[in-house]
C-alpha positions as a Markdown table, in Angstrom:
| # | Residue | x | y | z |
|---|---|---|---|---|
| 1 | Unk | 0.0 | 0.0 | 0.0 |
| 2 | Unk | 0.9 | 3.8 | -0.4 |
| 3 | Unk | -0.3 | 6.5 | 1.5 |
| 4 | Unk | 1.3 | 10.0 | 0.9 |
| 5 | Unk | 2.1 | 12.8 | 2.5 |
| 6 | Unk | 2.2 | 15.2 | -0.3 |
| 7 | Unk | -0.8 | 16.1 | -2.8 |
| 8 | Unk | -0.6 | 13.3 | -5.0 |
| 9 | Unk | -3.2 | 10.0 | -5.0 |
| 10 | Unk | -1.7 | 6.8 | -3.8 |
| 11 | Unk | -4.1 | 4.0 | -4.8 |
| 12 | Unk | -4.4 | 2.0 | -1.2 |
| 13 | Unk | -5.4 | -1.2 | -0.2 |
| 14 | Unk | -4.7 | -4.0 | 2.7 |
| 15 | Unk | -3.3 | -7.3 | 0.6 |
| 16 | Unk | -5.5 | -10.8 | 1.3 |
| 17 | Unk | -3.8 | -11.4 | 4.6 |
| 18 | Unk | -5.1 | -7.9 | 6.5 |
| 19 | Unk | -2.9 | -6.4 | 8.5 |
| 20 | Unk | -1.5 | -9.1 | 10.2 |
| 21 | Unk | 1.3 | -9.2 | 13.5 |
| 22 | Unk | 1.1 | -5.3 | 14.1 |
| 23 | Unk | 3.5 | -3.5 | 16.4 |
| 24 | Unk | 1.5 | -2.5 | 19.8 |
| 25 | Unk | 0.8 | 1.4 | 19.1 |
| 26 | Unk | -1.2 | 0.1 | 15.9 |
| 27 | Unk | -3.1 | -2.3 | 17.9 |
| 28 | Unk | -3.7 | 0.3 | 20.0 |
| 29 | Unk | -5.5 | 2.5 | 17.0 |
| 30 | Unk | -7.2 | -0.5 | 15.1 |
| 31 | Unk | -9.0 | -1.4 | 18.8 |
| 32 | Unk | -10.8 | 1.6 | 18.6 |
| 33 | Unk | -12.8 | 1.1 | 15.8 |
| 34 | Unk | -13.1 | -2.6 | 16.4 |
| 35 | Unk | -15.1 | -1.8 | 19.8 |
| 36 | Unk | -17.8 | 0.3 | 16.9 |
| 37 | Unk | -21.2 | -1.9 | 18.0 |
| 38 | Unk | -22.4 | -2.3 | 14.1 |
| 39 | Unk | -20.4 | -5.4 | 13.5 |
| 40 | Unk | -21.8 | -5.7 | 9.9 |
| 41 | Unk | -20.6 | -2.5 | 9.0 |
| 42 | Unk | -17.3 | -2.7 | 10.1 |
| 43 | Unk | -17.6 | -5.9 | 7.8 |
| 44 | Unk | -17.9 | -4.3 | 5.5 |
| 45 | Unk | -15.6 | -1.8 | 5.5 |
| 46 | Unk | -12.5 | -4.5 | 5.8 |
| 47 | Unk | -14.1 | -5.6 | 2.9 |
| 48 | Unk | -13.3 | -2.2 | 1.1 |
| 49 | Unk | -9.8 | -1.7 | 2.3 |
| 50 | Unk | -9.1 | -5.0 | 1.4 |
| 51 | Unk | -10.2 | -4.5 | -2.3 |
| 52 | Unk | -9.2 | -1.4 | -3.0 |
| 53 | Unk | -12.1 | 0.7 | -2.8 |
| 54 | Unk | -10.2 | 3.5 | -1.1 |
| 55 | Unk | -8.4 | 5.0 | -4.4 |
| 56 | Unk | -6.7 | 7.9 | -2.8 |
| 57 | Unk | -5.6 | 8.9 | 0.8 |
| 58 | Unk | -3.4 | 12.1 | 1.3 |
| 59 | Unk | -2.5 | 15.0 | 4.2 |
| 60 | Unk | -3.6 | 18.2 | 3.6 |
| 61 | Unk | -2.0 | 20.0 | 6.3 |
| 62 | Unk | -3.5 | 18.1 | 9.8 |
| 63 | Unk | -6.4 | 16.6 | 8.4 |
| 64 | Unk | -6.5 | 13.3 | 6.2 |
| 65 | Unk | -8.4 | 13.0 | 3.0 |
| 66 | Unk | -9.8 | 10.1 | 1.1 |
| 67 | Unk | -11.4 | 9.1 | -1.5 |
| 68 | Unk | -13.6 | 5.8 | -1.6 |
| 69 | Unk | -15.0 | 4.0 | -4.4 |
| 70 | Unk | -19.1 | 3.4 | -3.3 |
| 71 | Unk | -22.2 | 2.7 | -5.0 |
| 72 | Unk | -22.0 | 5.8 | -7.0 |
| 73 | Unk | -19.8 | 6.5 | -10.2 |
| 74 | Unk | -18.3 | 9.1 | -8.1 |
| 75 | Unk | -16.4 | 8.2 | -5.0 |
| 76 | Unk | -16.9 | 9.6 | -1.5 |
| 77 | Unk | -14.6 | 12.3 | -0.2 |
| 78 | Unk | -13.1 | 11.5 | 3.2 |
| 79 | Unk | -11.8 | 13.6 | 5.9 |
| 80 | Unk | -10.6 | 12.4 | 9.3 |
| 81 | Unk | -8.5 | 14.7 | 11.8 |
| 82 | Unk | -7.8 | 14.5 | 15.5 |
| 83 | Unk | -7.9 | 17.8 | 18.0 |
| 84 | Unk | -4.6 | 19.4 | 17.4 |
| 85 | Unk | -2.1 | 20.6 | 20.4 |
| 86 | Unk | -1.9 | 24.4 | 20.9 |
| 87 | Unk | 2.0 | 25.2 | 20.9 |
| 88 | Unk | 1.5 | 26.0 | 25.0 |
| 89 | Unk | 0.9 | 21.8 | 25.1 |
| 90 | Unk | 3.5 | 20.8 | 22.7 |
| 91 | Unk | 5.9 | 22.8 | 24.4 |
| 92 | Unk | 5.2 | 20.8 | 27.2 |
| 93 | Unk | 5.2 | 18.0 | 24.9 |
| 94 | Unk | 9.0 | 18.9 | 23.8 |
| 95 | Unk | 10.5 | 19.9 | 27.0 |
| 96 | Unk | 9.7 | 16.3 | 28.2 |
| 97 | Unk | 10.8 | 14.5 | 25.2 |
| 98 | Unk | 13.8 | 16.6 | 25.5 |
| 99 | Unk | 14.7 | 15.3 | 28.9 |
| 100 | Unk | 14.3 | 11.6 | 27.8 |
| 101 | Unk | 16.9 | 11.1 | 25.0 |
| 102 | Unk | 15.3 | 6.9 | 24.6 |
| 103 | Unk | 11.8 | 8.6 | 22.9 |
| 104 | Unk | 13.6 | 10.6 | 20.4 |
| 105 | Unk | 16.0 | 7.8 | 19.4 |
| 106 | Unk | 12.8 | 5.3 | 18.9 |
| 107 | Unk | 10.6 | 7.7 | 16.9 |
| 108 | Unk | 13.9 | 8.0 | 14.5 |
| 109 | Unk | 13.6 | 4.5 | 14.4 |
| 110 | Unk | 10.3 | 4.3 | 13.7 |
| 111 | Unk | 9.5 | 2.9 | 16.7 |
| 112 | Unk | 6.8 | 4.0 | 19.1 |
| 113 | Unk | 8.3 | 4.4 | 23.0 |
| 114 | Unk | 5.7 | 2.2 | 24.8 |
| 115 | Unk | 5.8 | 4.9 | 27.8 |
| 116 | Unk | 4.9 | 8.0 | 25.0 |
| 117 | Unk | 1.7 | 8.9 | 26.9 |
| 118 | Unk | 4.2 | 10.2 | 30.1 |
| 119 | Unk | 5.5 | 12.8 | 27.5 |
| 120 | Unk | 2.1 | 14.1 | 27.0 |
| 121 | Unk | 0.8 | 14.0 | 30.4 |
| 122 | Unk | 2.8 | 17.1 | 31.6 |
| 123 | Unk | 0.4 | 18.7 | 29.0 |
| 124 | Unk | -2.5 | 17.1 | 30.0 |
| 125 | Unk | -3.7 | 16.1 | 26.7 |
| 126 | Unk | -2.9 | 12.2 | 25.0 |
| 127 | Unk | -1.4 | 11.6 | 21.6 |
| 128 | Unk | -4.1 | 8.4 | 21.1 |
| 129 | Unk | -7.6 | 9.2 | 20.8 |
| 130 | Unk | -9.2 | 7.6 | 23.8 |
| 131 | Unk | -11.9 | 6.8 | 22.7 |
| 132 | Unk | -13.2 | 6.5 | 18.9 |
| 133 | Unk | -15.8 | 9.7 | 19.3 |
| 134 | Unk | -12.5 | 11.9 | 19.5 |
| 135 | Unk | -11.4 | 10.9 | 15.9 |
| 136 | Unk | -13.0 | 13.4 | 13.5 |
| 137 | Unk | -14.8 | 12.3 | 10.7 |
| 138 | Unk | -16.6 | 13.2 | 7.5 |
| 139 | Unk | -18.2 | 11.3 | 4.3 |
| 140 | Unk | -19.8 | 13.0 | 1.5 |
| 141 | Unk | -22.1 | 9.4 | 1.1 |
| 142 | Unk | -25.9 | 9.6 | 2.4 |
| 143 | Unk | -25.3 | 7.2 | 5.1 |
| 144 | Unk | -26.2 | 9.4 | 8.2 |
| 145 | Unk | -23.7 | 7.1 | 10.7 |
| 146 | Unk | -20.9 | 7.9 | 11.9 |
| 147 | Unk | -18.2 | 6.1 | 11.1 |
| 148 | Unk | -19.9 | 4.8 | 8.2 |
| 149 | Unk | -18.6 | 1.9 | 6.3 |
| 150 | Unk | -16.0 | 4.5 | 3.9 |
| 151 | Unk | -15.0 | 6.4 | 7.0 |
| 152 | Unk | -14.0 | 2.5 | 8.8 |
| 153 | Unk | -12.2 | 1.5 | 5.3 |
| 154 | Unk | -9.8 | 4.6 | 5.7 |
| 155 | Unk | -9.9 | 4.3 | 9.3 |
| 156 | Unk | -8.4 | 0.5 | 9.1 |
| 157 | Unk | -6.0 | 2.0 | 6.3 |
| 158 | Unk | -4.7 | 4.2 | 8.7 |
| 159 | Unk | -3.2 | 1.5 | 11.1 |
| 160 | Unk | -1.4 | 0.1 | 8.3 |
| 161 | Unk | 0.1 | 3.4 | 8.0 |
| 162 | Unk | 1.2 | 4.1 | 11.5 |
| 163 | Unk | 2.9 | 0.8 | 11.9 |
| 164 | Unk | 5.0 | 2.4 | 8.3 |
| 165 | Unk | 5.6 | 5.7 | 10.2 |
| 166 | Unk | 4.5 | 6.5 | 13.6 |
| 167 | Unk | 5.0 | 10.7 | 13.4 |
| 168 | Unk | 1.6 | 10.1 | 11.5 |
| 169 | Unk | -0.1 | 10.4 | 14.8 |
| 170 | Unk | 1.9 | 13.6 | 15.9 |
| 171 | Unk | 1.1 | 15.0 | 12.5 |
| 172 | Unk | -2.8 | 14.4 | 13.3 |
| 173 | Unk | -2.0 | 16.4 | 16.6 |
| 174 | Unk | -0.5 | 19.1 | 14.9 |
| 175 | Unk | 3.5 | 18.3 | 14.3 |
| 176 | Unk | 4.8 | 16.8 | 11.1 |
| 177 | Unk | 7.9 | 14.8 | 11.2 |
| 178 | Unk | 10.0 | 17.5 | 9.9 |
| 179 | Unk | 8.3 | 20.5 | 12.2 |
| 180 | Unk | 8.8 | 17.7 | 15.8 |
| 181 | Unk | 12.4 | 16.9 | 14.7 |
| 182 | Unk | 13.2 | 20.7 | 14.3 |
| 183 | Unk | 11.6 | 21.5 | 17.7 |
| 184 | Unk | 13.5 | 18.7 | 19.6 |
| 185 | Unk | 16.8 | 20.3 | 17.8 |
| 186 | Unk | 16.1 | 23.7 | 19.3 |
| 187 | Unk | 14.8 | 22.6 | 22.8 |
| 188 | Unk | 17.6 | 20.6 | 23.2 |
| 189 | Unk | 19.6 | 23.6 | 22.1 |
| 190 | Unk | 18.1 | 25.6 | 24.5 |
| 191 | Unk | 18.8 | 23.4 | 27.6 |
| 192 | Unk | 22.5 | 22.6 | 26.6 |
| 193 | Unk | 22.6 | 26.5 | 26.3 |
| 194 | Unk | 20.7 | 26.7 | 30.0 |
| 195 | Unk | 22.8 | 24.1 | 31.7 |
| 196 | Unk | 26.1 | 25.5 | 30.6 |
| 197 | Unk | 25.4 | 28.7 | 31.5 |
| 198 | Unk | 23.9 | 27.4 | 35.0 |
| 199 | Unk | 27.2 | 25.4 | 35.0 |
| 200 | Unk | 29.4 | 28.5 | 34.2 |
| 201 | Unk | 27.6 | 30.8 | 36.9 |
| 202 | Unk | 28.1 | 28.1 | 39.7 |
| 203 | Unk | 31.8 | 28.0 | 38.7 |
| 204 | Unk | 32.0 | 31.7 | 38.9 |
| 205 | Unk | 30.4 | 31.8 | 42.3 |
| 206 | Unk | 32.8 | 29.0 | 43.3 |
| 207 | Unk | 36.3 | 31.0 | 42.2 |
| 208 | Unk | 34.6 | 34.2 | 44.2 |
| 209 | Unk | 34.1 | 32.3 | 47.3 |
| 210 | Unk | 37.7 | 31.2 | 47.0 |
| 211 | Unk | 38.5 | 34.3 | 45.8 |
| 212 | Unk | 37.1 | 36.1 | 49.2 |
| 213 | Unk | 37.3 | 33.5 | 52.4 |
| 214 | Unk | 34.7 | 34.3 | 55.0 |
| 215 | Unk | 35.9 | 36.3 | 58.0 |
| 216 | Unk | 36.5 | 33.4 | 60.9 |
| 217 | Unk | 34.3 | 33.6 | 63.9 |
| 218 | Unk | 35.3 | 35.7 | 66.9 |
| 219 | Unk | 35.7 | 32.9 | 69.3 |
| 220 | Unk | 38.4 | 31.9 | 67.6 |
| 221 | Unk | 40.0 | 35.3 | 67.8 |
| 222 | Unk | 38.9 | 35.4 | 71.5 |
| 223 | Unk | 38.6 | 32.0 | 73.2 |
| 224 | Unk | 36.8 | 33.7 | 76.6 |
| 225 | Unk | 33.8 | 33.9 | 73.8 |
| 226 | Unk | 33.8 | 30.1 | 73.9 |
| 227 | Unk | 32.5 | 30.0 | 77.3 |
| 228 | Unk | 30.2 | 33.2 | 76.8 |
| 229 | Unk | 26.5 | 33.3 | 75.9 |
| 230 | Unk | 24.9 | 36.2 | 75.9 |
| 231 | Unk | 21.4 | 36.0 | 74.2 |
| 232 | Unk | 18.2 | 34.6 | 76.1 |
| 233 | Unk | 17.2 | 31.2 | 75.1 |
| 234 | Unk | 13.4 | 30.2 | 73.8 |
| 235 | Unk | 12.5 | 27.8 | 76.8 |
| 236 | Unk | 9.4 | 26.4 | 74.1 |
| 237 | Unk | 13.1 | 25.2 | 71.8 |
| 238 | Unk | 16.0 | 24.5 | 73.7 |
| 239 | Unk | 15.8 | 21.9 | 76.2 |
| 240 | Unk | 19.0 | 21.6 | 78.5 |
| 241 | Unk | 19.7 | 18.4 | 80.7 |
| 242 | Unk | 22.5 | 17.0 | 82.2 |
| 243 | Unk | 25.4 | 14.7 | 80.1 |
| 244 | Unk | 24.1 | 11.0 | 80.5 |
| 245 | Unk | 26.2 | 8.5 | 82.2 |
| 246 | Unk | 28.8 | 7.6 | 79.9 |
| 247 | Unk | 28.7 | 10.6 | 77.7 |
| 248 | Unk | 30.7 | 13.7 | 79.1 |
| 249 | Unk | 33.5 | 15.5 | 77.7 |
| 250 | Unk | 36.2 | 13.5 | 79.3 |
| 251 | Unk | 34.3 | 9.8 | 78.4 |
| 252 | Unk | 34.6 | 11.4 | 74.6 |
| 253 | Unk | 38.3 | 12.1 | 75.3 |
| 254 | Unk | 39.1 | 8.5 | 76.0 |
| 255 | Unk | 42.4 | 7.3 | 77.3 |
| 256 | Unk | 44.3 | 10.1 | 78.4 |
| 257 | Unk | 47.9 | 9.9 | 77.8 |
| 258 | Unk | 49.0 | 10.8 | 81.9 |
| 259 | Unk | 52.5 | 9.7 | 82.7 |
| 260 | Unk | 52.5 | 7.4 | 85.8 |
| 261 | Unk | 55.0 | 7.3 | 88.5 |
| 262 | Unk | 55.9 | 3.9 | 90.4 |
| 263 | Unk | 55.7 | 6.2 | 93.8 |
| 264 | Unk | 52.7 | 7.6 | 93.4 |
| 265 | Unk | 50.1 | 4.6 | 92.3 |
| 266 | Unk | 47.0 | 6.0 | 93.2 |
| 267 | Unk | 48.0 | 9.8 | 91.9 |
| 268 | Unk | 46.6 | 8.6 | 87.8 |
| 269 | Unk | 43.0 | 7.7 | 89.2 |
| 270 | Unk | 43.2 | 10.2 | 91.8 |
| 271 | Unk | 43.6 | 12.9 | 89.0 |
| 272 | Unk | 41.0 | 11.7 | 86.7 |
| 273 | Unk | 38.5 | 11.7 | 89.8 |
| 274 | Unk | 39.1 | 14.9 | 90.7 |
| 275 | Unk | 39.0 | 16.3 | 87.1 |
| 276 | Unk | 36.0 | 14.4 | 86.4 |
| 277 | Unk | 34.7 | 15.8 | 89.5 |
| 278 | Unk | 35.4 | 19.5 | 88.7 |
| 279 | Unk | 33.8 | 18.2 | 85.2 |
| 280 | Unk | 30.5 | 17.7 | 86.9 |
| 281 | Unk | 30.2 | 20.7 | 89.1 |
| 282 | Unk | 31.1 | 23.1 | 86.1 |
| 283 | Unk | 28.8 | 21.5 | 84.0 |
| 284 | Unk | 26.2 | 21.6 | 86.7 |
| 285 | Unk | 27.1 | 25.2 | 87.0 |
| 286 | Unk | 26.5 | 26.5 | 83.6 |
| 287 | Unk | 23.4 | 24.0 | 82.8 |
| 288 | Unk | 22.1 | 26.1 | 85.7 |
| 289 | Unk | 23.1 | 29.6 | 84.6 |
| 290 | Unk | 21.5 | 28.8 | 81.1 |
| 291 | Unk | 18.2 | 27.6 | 82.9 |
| 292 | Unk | 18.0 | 30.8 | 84.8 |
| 293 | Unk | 19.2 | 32.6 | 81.3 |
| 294 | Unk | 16.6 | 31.0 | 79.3 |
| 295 | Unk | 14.0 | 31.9 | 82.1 |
């Protein structure tokens, strides 16, 4: 089969073995029209896309037109057309194909991503029709139904060509191949640009900082402001308790490295008591002086 994309007729038509083993995003198109209710006419419209009664399919800018050999010497024009994406959505649309290199590298391949739908979500619109009421159609035959059996023909003729070329679908919504391909180019562009400039700032900021240290605290100009606190503490945030068992400055400290005398046996253990002792009372000092300062 042929289906162009230009302005010239392409005689169509699904060979004696339909469509067969069809790659998922068709699948996903042809069940659509296979849930219509009038069984008999769908029937009938495999019947014309399988012998050639659609004589012509062709884009006109979004919107697909047809012509279908009926009953009458003349055939039936055909037009079928999905909602298009405003360019606020399909910048959405871009941006988030952008960030996932995979997508672009299967459309080029002609292969739909399965995951697509995630790109379009950030717009909140899909690029399948959800249901088959959201695909546009028109016939110039007297049948008042909608699809009637000339719309179905070109509909079924239309999952053939998305398994050929899946930007058919973004065309429908508003993007030719050329037009998506040329967007992706200049959003990804546009966030190379963005990230090496972001890139370029931080580095900038980075030399500056090194470039001018911070001042160092005062304490460490003045140790007596180690010990000093002169700003009232929020009694509702700061809760001050005593060091638990086990957990004081001089238990942090570990083995102290205290030279020992023979004479003096006790004098190692003695020290350490009486430093651990003057430990206690200082800290039980200033916990109380930071109560009564919090107060």
């Amino acid at each position: 089969m042929t289906l162009s994309n230009g302005n010239n007729n392409g005689i169509t038509a699904i060979g004696d073995d339909g469509l067969g083993q069809q790659p998922w995003w068709v699948e996903q198109w042809m069940e659509l029209i296979n849930g219509y209710r009038f069984k008999k006419r769908l029937e009938r419209a495999w019947g014309y896309a399988r012998e050639g009664h659609v004589t012509s399919i062709r884009f006109e800018g979004r919107r697909v037109h047809a012509r279908v050999q009926g009953t009458d010497e003349a055939p039936y024009k055909v037009k079928l057309w999905l909602d298009v994406l405003n360019d606020e959505d399909w910048g959405y649309v871009l941006e988030a194909l952008t960030q996932k290199a995979r997508w672009s590298a299967q459309l080029l391949a002609g292969i739909m991503p399965s995951d697509i739908e995630r790109a379009f979500a950030a717009s909140g619109k899909r690029l399948f029709p959800f249901k088959l009421q959201e695909v546009r159609s028109e016939c110039s035959c007297p049948d008042k139904a909608n699809p009637c059996k000339h719309i179905s023909a070109v509909y079924f003729l239309m999952g053939d060509r998305f398994s050929e070329d899946p930007f058919v679908l973004f065309q429908l919504r508003g993007r030719n191949r050329a037009r998506l391909l040329e967007d992706l180019a200049e959003h990804r562009r546009k966030a190379l640009a963005e990230r090496a400039a972001a890139a370029k700032e931080e580095n900038k900021v980075s030399r500056s900082e090194e470039a001018t240290p911070l001042p160092p605290h005062a304490a460490v100009q003045d140790p007596a402001l180690w010990w000093r606190y002169n700003r009232s503490l929020d009694g509702d945030l700061v809760v001050i308790t005593p060091a638990m068992e086990g957990d004081t400055g001089l238990d942090a400290a570990g083995e102290l490295p205290l030279a020992e005398d023979p004479r003096f046996a006790d004098a190692r253990s003695t020290f350490l008591s009486n430093l651990k002792a003057h430990g206690q009372a200082s800290a039980q000092k200033a916990m109380l002086q930071a109560m009564a300062a919090g107060g």
